[in-house]
C-alpha atoms as a printed R data frame, in Angstrom:
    type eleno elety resid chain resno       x       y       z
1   ATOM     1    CA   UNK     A     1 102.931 105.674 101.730
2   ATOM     2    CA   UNK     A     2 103.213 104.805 105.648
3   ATOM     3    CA   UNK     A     3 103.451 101.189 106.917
4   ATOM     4    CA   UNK     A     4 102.151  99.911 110.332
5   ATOM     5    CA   UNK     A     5 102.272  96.829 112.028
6   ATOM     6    CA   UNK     A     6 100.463  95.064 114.499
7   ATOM     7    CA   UNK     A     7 100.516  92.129 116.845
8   ATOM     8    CA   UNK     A     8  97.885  89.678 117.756
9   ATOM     9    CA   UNK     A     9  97.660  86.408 119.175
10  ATOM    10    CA   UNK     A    10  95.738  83.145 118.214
11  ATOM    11    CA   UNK     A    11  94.015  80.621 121.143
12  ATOM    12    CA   UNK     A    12  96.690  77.796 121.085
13  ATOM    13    CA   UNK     A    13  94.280  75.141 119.044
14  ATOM    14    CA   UNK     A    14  95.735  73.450 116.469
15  ATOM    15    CA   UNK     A    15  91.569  73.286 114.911
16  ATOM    16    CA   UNK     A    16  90.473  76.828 115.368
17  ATOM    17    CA   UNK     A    17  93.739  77.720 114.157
18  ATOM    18    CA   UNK     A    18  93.123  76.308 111.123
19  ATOM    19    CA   UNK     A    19  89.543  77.411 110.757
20  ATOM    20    CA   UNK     A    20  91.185  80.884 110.958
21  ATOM    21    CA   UNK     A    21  93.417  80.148 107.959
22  ATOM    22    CA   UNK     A    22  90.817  78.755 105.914
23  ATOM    23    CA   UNK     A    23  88.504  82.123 106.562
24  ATOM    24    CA   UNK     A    24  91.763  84.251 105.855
25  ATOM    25    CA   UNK     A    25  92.162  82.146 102.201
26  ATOM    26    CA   UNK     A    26  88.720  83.456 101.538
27  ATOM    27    CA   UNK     A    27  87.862  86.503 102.947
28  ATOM    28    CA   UNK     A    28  84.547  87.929 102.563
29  ATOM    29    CA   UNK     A    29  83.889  90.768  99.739
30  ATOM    30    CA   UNK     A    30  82.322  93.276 101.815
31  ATOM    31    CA   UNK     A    31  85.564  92.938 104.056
32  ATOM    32    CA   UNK     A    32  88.349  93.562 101.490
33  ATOM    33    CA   UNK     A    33  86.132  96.474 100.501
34  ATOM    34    CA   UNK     A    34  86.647  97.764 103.471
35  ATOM    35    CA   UNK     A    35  90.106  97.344 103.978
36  ATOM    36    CA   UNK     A    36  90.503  98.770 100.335
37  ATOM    37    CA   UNK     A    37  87.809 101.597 100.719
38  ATOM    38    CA   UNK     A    38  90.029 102.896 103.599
39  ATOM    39    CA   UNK     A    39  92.928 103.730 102.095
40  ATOM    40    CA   UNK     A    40  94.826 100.697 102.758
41  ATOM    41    CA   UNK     A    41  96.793  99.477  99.615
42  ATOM    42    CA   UNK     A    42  98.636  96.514 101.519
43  ATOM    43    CA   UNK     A    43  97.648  94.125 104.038
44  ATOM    44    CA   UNK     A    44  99.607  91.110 105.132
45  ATOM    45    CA   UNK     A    45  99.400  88.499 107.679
46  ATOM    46    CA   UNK     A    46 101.957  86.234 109.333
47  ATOM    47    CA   UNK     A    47 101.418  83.728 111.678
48  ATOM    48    CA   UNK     A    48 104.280  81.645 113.760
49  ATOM    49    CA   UNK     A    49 102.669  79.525 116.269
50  ATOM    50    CA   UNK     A    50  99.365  81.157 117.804
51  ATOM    51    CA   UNK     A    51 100.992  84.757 117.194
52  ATOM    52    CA   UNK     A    52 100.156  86.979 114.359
53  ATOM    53    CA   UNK     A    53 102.304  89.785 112.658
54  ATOM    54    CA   UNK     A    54 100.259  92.081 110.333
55  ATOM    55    CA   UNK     A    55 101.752  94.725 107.841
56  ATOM    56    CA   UNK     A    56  99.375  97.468 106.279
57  ATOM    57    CA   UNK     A    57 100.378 100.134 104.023
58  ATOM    58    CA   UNK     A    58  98.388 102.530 103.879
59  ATOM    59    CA   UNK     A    59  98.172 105.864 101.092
60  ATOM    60    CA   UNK     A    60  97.330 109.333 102.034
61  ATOM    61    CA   UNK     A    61  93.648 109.206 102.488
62  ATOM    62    CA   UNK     A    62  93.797 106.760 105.462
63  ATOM    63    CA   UNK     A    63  93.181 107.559 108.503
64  ATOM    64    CA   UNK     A    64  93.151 105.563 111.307
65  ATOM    65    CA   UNK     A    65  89.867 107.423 112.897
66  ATOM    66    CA   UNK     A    66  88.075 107.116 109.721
67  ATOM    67    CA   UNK     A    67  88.585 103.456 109.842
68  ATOM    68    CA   UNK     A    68  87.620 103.088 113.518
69  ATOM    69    CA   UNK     A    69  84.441 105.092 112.207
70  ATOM    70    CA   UNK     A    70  83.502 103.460 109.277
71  ATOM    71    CA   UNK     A    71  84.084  99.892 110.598
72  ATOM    72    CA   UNK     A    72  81.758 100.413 113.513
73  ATOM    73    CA   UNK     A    73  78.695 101.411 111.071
74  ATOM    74    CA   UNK     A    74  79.194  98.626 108.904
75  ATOM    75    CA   UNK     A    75  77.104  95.331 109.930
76  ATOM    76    CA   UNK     A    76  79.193  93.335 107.662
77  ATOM    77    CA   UNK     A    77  82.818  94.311 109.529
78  ATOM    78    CA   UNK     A    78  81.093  93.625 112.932
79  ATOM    79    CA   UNK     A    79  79.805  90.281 112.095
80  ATOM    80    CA   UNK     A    80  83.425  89.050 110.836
81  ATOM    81    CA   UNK     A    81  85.166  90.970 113.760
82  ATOM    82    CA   UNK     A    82  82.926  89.412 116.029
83  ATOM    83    CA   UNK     A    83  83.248  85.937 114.109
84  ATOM    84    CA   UNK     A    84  87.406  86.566 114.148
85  ATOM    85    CA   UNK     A    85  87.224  86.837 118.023
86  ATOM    86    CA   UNK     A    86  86.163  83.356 118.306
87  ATOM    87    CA   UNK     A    87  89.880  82.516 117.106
88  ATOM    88    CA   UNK     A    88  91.890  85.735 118.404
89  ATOM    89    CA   UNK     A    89  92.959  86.289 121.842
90  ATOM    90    CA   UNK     A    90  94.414  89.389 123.033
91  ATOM    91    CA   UNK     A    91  97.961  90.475 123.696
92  ATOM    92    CA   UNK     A    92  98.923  90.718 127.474
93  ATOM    93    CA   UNK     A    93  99.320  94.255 127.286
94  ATOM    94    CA   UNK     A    94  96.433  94.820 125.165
95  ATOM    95    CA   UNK     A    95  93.690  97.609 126.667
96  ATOM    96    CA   UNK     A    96  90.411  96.314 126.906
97  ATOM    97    CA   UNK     A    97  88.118  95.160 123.984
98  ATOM    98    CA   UNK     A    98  91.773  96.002 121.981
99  ATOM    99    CA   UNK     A    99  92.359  93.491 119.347
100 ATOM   100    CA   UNK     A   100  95.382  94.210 116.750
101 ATOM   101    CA   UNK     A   101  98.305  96.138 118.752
102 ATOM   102    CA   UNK     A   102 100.102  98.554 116.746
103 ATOM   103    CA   UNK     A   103 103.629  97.982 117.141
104 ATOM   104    CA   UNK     A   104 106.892 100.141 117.461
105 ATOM   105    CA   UNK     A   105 109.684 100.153 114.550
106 ATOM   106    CA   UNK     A   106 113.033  99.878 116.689
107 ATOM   107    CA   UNK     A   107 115.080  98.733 114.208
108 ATOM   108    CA   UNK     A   108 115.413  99.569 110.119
109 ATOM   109    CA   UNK     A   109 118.622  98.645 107.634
């Protein structure tokens, strides 16, 4: 199993911030299918502050292209990635339209 994570931050409002918590307590069906359905076994999120830390592992079958692929022809994933970027803001160094940046191990015990 591989493991990737990812950075993202939050618009600094106390409100929205918790708006995106409450969505994240109850995320919708058709979304965790999706997550599930692409090969990814585990997916965390961690917030300090307005930035987010998210860990996915991921099993043989997933592929990060597939993903891409799948999540752009499904209505469902572009309604709550659409709804999510009312909350999310992204990274300075982010590329644009980039959301979640995938970030680089540089340390391991």
């Amino acid at each position: 199993m591989k493991r990737y994570c990812f950075a993202l931050d939050l618009l600094s409002d106390p409100e929205l911030i918790a708006e995106y918590e409450k969505y994240h307590a109850a995320v919708w069906p058709e979304i965790l299918e999706s997550i599930s359905g692409a090969g990814v076994e585990v997916c965390e999120i961690y917030r300090t502050g307005d930035r987010l830390f998210m860990i996915m592992e991921v099993n043989d079958s997933f592929s990060f292209e597939a993903k891409g692929a799948a999540d752009a022809a499904n209505p469902k994933v572009q309604e709550w990635e659409k709804l999510m970027w009312k909350y999310q803001k992204a990274l300075p160094n982010a590329k644009p339209g980039e959301k979640w940046i995938l970030m680089n191990k540089i340390f391991e015990l």
